[in-house]
C-alpha positions in Angstrom: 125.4 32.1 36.7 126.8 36.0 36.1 124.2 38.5 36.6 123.1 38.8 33.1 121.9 35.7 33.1 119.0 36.6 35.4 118.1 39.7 33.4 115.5 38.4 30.5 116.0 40.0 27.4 114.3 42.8 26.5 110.8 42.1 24.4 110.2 42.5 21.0 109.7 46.5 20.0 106.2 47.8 19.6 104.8 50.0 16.5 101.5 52.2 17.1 99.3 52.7 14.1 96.9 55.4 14.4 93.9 55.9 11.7 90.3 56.6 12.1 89.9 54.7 8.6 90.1 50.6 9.6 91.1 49.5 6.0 93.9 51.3 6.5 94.6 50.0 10.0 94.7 46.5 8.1 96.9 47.4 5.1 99.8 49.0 7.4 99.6 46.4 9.6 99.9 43.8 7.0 102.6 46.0 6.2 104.4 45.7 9.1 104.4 42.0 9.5 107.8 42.0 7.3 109.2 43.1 10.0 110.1 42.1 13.6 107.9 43.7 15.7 104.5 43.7 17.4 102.0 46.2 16.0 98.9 47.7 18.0 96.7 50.1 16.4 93.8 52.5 17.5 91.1 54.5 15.8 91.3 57.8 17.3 93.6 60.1 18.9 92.3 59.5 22.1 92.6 55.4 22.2 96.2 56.1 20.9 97.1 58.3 23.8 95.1 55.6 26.2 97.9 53.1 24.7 100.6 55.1 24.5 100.3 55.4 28.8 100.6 51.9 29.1 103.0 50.9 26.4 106.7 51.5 25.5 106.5 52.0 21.7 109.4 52.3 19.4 107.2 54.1 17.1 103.9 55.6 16.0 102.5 55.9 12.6 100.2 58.6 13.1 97.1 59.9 10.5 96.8 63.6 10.5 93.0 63.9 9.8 90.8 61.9 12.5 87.6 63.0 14.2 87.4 64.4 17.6 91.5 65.3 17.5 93.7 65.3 14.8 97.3 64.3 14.8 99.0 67.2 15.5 97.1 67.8 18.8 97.8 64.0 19.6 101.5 64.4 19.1 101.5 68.1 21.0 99.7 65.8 24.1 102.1 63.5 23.6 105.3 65.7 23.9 103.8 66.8 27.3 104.0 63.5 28.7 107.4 62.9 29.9 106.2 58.9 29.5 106.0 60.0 26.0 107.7 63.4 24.6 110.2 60.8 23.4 108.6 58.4 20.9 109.4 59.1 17.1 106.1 60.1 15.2 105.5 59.7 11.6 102.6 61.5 10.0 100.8 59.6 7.3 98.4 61.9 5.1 96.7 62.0 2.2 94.7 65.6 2.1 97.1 67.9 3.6 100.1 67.9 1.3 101.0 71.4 1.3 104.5 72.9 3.0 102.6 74.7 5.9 101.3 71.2 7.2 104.5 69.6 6.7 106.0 72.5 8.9 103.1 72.1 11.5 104.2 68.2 11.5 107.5 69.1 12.6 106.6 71.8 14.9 104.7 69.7 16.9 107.6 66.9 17.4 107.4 64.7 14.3 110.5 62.6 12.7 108.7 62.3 9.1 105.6 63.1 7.2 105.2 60.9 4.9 102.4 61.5 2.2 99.8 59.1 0.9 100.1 57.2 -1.6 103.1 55.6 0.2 105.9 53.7 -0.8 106.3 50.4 1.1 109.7 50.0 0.8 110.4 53.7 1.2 108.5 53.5 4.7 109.5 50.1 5.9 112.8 51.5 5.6 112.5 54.0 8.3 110.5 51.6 10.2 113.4 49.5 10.4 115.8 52.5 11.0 113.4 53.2 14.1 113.3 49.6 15.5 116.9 49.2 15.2 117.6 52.7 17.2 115.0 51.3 20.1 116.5 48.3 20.6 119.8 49.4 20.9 118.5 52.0 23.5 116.7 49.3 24.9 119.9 47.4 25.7 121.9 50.5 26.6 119.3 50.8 29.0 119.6 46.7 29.9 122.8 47.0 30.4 123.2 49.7 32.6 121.0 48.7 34.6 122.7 45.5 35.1 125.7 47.2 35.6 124.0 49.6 38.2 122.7 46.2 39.6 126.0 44.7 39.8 127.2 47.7 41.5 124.9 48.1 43.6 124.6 44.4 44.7 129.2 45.0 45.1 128.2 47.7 47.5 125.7 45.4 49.5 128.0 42.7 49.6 130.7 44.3 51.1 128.8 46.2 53.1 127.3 42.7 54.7 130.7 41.4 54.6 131.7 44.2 57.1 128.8 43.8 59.8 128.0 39.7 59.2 130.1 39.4 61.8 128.8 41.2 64.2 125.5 40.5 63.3 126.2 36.5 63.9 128.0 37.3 67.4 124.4 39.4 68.4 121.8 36.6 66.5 124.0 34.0 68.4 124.2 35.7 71.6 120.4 36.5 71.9 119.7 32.8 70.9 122.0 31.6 73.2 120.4 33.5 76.2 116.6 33.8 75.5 116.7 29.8 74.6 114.3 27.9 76.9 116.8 25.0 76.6 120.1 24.7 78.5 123.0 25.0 76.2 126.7 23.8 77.1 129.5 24.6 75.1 132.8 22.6 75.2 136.2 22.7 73.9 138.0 19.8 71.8 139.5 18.7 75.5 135.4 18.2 76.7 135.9 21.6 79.2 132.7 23.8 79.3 133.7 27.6 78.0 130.2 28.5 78.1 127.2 27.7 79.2 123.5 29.9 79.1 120.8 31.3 81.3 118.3 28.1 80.8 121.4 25.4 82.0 122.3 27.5 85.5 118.7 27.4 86.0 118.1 23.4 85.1 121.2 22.2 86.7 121.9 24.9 89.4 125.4 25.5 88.2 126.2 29.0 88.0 129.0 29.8 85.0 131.7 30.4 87.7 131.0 26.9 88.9 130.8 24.7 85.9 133.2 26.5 83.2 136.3 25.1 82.9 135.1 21.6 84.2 134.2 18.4 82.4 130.4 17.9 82.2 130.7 14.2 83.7 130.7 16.2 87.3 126.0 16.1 86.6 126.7 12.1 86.1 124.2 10.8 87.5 125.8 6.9 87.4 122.3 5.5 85.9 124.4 5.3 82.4 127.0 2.7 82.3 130.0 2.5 80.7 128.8 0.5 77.5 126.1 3.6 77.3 129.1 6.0 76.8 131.0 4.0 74.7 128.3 4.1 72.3 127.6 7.4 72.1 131.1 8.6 72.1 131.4 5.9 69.0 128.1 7.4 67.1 129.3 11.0 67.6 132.9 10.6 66.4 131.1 8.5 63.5 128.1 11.2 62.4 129.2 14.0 64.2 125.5 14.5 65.8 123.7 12.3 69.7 120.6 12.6 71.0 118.7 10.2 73.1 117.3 10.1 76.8 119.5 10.1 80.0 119.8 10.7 83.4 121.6 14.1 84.9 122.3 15.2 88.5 121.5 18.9 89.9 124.1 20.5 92.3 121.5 19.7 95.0 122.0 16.2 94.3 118.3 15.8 92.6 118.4 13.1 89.5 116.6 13.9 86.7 115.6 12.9 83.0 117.1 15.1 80.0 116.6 14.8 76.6 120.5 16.0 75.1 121.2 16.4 71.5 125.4 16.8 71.1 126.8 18.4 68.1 130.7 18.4 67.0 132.3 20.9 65.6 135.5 19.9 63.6 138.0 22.5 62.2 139.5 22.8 58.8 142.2 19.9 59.7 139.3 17.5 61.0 140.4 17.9 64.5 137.5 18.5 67.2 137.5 21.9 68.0 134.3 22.0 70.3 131.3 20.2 71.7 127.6 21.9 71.9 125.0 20.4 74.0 121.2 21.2 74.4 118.9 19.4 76.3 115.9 20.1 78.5 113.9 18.9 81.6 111.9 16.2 80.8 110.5 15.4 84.2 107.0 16.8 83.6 106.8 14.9 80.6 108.3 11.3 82.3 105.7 11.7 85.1 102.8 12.2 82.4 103.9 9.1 80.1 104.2 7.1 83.6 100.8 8.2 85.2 99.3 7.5 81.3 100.5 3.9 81.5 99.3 3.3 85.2 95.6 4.8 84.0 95.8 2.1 81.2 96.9 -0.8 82.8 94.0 0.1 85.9 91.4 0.6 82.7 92.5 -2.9 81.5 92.4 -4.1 85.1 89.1 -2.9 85.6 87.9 -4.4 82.3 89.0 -7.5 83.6 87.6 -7.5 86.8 84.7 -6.8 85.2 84.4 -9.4 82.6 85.6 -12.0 85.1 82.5 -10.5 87.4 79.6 -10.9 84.9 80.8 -14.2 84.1 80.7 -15.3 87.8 77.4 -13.5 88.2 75.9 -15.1 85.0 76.9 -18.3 85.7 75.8 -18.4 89.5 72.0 -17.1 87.9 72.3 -20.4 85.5 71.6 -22.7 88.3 68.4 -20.8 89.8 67.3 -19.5 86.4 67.1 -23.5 84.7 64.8 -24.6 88.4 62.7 -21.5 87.8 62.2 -22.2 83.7 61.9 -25.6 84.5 59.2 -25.9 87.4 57.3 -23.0 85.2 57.2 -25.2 82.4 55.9 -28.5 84.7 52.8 -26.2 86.2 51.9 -25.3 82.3 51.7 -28.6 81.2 49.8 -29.5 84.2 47.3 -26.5 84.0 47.0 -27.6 80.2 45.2 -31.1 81.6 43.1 -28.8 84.1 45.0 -28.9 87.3 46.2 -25.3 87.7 43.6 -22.4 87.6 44.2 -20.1 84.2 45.1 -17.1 86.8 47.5 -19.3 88.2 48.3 -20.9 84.3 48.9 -16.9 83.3 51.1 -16.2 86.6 53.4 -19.3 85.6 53.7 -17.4 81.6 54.6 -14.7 83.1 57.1 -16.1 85.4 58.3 -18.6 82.3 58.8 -16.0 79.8 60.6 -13.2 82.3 62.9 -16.2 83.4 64.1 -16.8 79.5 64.4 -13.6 78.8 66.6 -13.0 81.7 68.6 -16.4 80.4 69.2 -15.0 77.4 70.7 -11.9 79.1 72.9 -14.3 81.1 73.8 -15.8 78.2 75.0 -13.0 76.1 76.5 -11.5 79.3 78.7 -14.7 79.1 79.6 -14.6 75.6 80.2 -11.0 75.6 82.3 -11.7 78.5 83.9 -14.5 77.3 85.1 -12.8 74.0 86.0 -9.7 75.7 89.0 -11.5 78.1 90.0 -13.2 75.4 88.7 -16.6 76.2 86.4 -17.4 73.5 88.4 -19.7 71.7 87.5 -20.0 67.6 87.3 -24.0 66.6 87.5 -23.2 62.6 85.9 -26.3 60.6 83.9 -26.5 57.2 80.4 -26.8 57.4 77.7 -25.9 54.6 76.3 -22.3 55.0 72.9 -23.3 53.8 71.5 -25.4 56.5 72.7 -23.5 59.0 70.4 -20.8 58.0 67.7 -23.0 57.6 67.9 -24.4 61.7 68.2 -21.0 62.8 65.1 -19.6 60.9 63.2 -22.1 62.4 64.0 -21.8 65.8 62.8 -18.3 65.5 59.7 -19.7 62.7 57.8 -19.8 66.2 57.9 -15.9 67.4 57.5 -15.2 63.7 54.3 -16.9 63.2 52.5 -15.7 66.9 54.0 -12.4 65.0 52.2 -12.7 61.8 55.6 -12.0 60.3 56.9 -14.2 57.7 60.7 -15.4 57.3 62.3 -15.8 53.5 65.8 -17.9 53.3 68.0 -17.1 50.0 70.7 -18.9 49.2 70.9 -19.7 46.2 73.7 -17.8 45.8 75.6 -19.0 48.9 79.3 -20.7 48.7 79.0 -24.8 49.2 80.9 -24.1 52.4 82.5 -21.7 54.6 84.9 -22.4 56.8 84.3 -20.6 60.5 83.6 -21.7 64.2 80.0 -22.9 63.2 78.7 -22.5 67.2 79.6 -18.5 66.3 78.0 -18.5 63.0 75.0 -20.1 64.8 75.1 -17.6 67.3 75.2 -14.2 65.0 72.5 -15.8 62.9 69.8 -16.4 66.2 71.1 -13.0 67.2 70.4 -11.1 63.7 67.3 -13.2 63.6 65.8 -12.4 66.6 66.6 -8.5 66.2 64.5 -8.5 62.9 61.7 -10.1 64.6 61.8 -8.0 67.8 61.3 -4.5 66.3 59.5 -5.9 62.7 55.7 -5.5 63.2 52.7 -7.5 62.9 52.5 -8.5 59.2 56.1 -7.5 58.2 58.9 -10.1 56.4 62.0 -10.9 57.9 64.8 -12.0 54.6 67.7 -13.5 55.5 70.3 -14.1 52.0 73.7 -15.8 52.1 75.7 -14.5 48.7 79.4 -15.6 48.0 81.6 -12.8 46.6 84.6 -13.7 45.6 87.3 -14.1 48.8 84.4 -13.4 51.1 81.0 -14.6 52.0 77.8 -11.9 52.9 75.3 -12.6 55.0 72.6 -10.1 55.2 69.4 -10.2 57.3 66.7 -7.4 56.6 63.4 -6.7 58.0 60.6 -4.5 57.5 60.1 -3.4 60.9 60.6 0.1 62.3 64.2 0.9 60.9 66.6 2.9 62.8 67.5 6.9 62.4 71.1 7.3 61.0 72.4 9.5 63.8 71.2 5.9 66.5 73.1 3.2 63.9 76.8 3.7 65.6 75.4 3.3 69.3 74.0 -0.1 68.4 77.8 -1.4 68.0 78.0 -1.0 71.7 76.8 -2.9 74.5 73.8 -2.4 76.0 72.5 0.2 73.5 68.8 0.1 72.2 66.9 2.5 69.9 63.6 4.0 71.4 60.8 4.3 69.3 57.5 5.0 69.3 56.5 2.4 67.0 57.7 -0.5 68.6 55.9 -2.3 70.8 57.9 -3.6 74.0 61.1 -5.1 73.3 62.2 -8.2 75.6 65.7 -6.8 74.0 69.1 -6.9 76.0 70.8 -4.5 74.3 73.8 -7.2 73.8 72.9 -9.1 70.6 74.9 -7.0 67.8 77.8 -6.2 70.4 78.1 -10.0 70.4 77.9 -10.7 66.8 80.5 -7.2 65.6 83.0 -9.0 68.2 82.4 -12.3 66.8 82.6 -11.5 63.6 85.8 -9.2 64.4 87.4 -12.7 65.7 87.0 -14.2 62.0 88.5 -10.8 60.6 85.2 -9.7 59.0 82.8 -7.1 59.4 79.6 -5.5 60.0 77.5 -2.7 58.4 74.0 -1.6 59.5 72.0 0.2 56.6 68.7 1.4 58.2 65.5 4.0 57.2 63.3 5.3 59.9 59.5 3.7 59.4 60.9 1.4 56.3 63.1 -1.2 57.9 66.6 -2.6 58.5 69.4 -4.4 57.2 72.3 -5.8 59.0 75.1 -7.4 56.6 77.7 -9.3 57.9 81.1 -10.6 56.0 82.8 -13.5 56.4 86.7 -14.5 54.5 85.2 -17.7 52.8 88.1 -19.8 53.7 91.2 -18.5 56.2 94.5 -18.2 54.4 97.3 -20.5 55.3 99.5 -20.1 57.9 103.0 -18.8 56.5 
């Protein structure tokens, strides 16, 4: 591309019309349009003078009789403006005809006065003798200042010519010693020539000590030989290594680097040199380690703790079953008479507390179990339906002493799903129970199975207390309950949606909690309908 090739072209020439009388504004510049140009007008001396600051015109058609100031003293303003003492002016009149005018006209600066009626031809002619000159000034102009360009851009050139040099040796110097990094330069032979601040003070090497030597002398011998070959073979191949290794200080101290190596090949594709970087990577060695130790001890602990609660849960089982049991011999017998009410109401009491704390040992043992990776899924086909129906009524009974009713829909539900049915069972009494818990007296629990597509929804709503937004995402986690005050006491654990999220995360589904405070709740669970086939 030559340097006139980035120079636009200059635009199309501009005429100024200048009459106080609009039809004539529109018949001159209907005029004009036989010609190549773009034409701008103005209705008084002082818009024209306004125009002619901002514009470069090639010429203006000027009326001599306007309002305010007439054309001479716009042309005699003109001519003081160095912008503008240059444009051609041709008066266009129709009253003042007479020879002093004409003189006045070209006193004041004009190229023509031209007198009304005028002939078209006779002034589109000088029109186009005007444009013609302006453009070819306007190229002069280009062009010179292109060559002036050129010129000046020769001068630069060779001026940067002259001091590139220099100005590389200083960039590259101050690089070289103000880099954090340790840099080692090598000739073709692999003998350092040079190495900077940052590498004496990472290896200990001072520049008397290393230069002239070959870099192997900071082996550490962690690297074997097959590790050399390799990235000899890759550097000869792309010119460019970088990877982790081992180095040794002058004090004998072994250390991690990371070392990026760059070849430098002359104009015959010989190797002239060799430049290294690399850096001390200790700090950052000792952080990844200590990171990995704090995970595995975090997945330790997790273990322990898992295998813990499941110990502890299943050492309660035993006394827990002996307890619910003989609680639920001394209420049948106080039902025939034989056990005082106090004493019927102590063995409720003792009855009730014992299965609540049965179902926190069992949910401790499923969490538990799912969390060490020990609850195993047993996929089968079962129908959907039913299964909903066994768990509503095993939870029909709180419902009723409740006042709250239960509604099953599944009409829309697939024939069948194929899942670990014990989990399904499991999520539903869980979802089930929640709604009834925190629904109160008088409320409806709905529980709707609906098929869509690849995937089956179950959703269980209530009309209980409902939950605020900013309490939904601590529900996902163990032990988390929402405090209200208008729930009533809630024999809760805190453990049934933990259980089903990670149950249903073992089938690949998932779990969404839509909930308004004082309207109620809905928990929606999605299941794949059928597991694809193994590949």
């Amino acid at each position: 591309m030559t340097s006139s090739d980035s120079v636009p072209p200059p635009p199309r020439s501009k005429v100024l019309i200048v009459d106080d009388q609009p039809a004539n504004l529109v018949a001159l510049k209907m005029l004009l349009a036989k010609v190549d140009v773009e034409v701008m007008t103005a209705g008084s001396g002082n818009e024209a003078l306004k125009l002619c600051l901002n514009h470069d015109f090639a010429l203006v058609l000027l009326d001599v009789q306007m309002p305010e100031i007439d054309g001479y003293e716009v042309a005699e303003l003109m001519r003081g403006e160095e912008k503008t003492r240059d444009v051609p002016i041709i008066f266009l009149t129709a009253a003042h005809r007479d020879h002093a005018h004409r003189r006045r006209g070209y006193g004041v600066g004009a190229v023509d006065y031209i007198e009304k009626p005028i002939d078209e031809m006779v002034l589109l002619s000088k029109v186009r003798v005007f444009i013609d000159l302006h453009r070819s000034h306007a190229e002069s102009k280009r062009l010179l200042g292109l060559l002036t360009e050129a010129n000046r851009n020769l001068c630069l050139e060779v001026e940067a010519r002259r001091h590139s040099e220099a100005d590389n040796v200083r960039l590259a110097g101050t690089i070289f010693d103000s880099s954090a990094e340790a840099i080692m330069v090598c000739d073709g032979q692999s003998r350092v020539i040079a190495v900077n601040p940052a590498f004496c003070q990472i290896t200990g090497f001072s520049p008397a000590e290393i230069e002239g030597r070959n870099p192997r002398v900071m082996g550490s011998g962690r690297q074997n030989r097959d590790f050399y070959t390799a990235m000899w073979a890759e550097l000869e191949r792309d010119g460019r290594w970088q990877g982790e290794l081992w180095n040794r200080r002058k004090n004998g101290e072994v250390y991690p680097v990371w070392l990026s190596i760059a070849l430098i090949r002359g104009e015959g594709g010989t190797i002239e040199k060799y430049v290294g970087i690399f850096s001390d990577i200790t700090e950052r060695k000792k952080a990844e380690h200590e990171l990995m130790e704090s995970r595995l001890a975090a997945e330790e602990a997790n273990r322990t703790k898992s295998h813990f609660l499941a110990n502890v849960s299943h050492e309660f089982r035993t006394p827990l079953n002996a307890i619910l049991g003989f609680s639920e011999l001394l209420l049948i017998e106080g039902e025939g008479g034989g056990v005082s009410s106090r004493h019927r109401e102590y063995a409720a009491n003792i009855h009730d507390s014992g299965q609540h704390l049965l179902e926190l040992v069992n949910d401790l043992l499923d969490l538990s179990k799912i969390e060490a990776g020990k609850w195993v899924l047993r996929p089968g086909l079962f129908a959907i339906a039913p299964l909903v129906s066994e768990c509503a009524r095993l939870l029909q009974a709180d419902a009723d002493a409740l006042g709250i009713g239960i509604e099953i829909k599944v009409g829309q539900a697939p024939p069948a799903l194929f899942a670990d049915q014990r989990a399904i069972r499991q999520c539903l009494l869980n979802l089930l129970s929640n709604a009834v818990k925190f629904t109160q007296t008088g409320g409806r629990v709905t529980v709707e199975v609906v098929a869509d597509g690849p995937v089956t929804e179950i959703r269980v709503s209530d009309t209980g207390i409902g939950i605020d937004a900013t309490d939904i995402p601590r529900l996902m986690h163990p032990f988390e309950q929402v405090d209200s005050i208008q729930a009533r006491p809630s024999k809760g654990t805190g453990l049934g949606l933990a259980v089903v999220r990670s149950l249903v995360d073992l089938h690949g589904g998932g779990m969404k909690i839509e909930s308004v405070l004082g309207k109620g709740t809905m928990v929606s669970v999605t299941l794949p309908t059928a597991w694809p086939e193994p590949e």
